[in-house]
N, C-alpha and C positions, 0 to 999 in steps of 0.2 A: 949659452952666452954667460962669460965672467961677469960678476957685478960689482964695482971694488965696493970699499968698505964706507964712502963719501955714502954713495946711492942705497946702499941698505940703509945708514942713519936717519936720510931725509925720508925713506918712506916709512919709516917707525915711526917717526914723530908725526907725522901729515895722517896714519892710524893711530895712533894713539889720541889723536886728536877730536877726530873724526866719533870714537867709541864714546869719549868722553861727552859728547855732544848728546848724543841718542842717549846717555847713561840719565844724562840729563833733562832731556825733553821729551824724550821717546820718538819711538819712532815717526815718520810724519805719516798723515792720514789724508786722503781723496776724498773729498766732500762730492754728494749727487744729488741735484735736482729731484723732488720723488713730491708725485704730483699727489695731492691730498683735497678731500669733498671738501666744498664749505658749510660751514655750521648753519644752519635749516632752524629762526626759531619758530618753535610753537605758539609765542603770543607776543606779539611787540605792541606797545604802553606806550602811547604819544597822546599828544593834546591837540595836536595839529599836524594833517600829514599833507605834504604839496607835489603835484605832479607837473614836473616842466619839459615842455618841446627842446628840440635841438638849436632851438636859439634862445633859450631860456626864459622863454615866456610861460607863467603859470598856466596848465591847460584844464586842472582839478586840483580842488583841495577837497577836505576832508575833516572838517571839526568838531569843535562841540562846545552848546554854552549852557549856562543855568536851567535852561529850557529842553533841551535836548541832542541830537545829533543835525549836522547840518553837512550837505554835498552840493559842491559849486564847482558848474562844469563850464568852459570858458571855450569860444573859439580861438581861431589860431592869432587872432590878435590880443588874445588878453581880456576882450570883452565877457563880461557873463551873460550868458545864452542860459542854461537851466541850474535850480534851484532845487534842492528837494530839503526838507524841514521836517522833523520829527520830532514832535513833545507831547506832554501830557494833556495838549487838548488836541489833538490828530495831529494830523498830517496836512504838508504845504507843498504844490510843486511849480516853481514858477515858468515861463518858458518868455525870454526877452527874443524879439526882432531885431537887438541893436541899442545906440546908446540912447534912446527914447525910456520911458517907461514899459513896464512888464507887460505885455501883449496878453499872457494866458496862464489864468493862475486855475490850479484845482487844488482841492480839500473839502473836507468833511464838510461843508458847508453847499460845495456846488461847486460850477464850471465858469468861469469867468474869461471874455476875449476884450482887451483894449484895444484903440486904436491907433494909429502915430502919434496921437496928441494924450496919450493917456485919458481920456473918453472910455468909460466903461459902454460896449455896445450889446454883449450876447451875454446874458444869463442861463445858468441851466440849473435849477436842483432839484430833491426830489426830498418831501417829507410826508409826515403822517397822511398827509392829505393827496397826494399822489403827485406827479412827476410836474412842475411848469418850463418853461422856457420865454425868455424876457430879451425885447427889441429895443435899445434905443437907439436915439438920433444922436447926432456928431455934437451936440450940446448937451449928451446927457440924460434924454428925457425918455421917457417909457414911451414910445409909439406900438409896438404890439406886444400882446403878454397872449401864452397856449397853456392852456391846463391840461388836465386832462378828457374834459368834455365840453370846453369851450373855448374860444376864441377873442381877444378883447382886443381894439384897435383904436387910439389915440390919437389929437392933433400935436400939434409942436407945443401945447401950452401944459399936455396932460391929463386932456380933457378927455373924457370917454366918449368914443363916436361910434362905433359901431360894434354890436357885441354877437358872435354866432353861436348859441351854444344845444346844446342837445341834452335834455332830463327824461325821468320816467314818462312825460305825457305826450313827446315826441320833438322834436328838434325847432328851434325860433330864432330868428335873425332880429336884432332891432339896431336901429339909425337913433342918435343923439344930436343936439343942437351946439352950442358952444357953451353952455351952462351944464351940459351933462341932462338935463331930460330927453324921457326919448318922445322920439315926433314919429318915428315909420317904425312898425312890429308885422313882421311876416310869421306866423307860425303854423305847423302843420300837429294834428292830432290823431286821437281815436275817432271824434267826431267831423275831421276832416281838417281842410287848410282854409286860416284869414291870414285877410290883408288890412292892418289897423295902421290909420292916420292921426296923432295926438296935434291939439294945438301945444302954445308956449305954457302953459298952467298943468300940462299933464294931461288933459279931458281929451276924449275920443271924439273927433267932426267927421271922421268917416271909417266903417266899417266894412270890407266885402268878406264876404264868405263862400259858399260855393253854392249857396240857394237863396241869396239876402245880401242888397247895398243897402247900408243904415247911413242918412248924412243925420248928426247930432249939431245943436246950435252952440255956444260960448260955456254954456252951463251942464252941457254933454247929456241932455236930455235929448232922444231920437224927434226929429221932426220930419222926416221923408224917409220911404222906404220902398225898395223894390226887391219884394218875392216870390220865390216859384216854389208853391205848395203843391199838395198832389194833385188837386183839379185844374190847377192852370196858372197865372201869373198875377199880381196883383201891385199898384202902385196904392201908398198909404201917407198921409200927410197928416202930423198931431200938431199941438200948439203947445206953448211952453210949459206946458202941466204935464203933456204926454198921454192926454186924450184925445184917440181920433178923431179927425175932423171932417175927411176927405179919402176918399176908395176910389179908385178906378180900378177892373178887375175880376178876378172870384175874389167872394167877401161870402162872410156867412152872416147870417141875419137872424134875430130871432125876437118873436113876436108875442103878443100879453100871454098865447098859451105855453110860451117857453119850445116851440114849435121851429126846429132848424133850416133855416131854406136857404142854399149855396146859389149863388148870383151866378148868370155868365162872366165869362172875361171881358165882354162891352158892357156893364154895369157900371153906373155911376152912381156911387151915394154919398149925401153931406149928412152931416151931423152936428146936433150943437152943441155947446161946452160938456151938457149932463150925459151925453152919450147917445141921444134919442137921435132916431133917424127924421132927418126936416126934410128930404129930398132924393126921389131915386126914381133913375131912368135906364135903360125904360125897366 
């Protein structure tokens, strides 16, 4: 096909155009998408780092003050639920119930439980002296404390009322009044088990044991007594000195030649203040 000489001009110049363009800017280029890792660091340097839920409630942070490092974990509302605390004198970890005060704290110190009211109730630690555990009441007050080989139990005032505890000479229970003395001692030994009754002064009014009731008067000298020796049983009455006065029983006797003579258990003997016998039947 002819091309007149119009149409060759206009397409020289629409090339020559066109060349001059690329001469100019160069050819064009296809840019591509080219998927590339992301930078991984190895230490990131903050002062403060915050973890938030998808509704942008903080749910942990991460800081740190003049004291040491500090992690506060938060439930889904925002509340703080635990604590944990590191510095130069230990360690803290709190655990909160809710917007009350902290329910339960540990550290180097012991085990701590409050309770709605911020009421400290349960103690726990352990030091040189071995492990205790400590009971108060909803105001505060020590009602029972455990050690390691006793038992202490308190009224609402503080007062010590009952104590169980267990030593080298075998295990003893005592009852206290509302002053803290004790009034009832149960103990058990080598030499067997009593039962001691103090008055309000401290002084012992009655004693059982496992072969002897002692009843003692205000001044805690024995004035009656009932025991089973090996020949038989014996009832014994002194006077406020703590010289017998009175046997019903086996008694032993003994006479100017120093001569020993054990009585029956129907024996009755009086005696007067110096010890001599005034009376005995039969």
């Amino acid at each position: 096909m002819k091309t007149d000489l119009g149409t060759k001009g206009l397409l020289l110049f629409v090339g020559s155009g066109v060349w001059a363009l690329v001469l100019m800017h160069g050819f064009p280029t296809v840019s591509a998408k080219v998927a590339t890792t992301p930078t991984v660091q190895s230490v990131v340097r903050t002062r403060k780092l915050e973890v938030v839920n998808a509704n942008g409630k903080t749910n942990a942070v991460l800081t740190t003050d003049k004291n040491g490092a500090i992690l506060l974990l938060s439930d889904a509302n925002g509340g703080n639920s635990a604590i944990l605390k590191l510095n130069t004198d230990g360690y803290c970890l709190w655990f909160s119930g809710g917007k009350k005060n902290a329910q339960v704290r540990l550290d180097s110190t012991g085990l701590c439980f409050w309770d709605v009211n911020g009421n400290p109730r349960v103690y726990i630690n352990t030091d040189e002296n071995g492990s205790k555990i400590s009971i108060a009441d909803s105001n505060g007050n020590p009602r029972a404390l455990l050690s390691g080989n006793w038992l202490q139990l308190c009224d609402e005032n503080g007062n010590n009322k009952a104590v169980l505890s267990s030593g080298k000479d075998g295990p003893s229970l005592y009852f206290s009044d509302d002053k803290g003395a004790h009034r009832t001692a149960l103990t058990s030994g080598k030499e067997g088990s009593s039962l001691g009754f103090f008055d309000t002064n401290g002084k012992t009014s009655t004693l059982l044991t496992g072969k002897m009731l002692l009843l003692c008067d205000e001044n805690g000298n024995n004035v009656a007594s009932l025991a089973r020796g090996k020949d038989g049983p014996g009832i014994f009455l002194s006077d406020e000195y703590g010289q017998t006065r009175a046997v019903l029983g086996v008694n032993y006797l003994t006479d100017k030649t120093e001569a020993s003579t054990t009585t029956a258990p129907s024996t009755l003997c009086l005696y007067d203040k110096n010890g001599n016998v005034i009376y005995k039947a039969p």
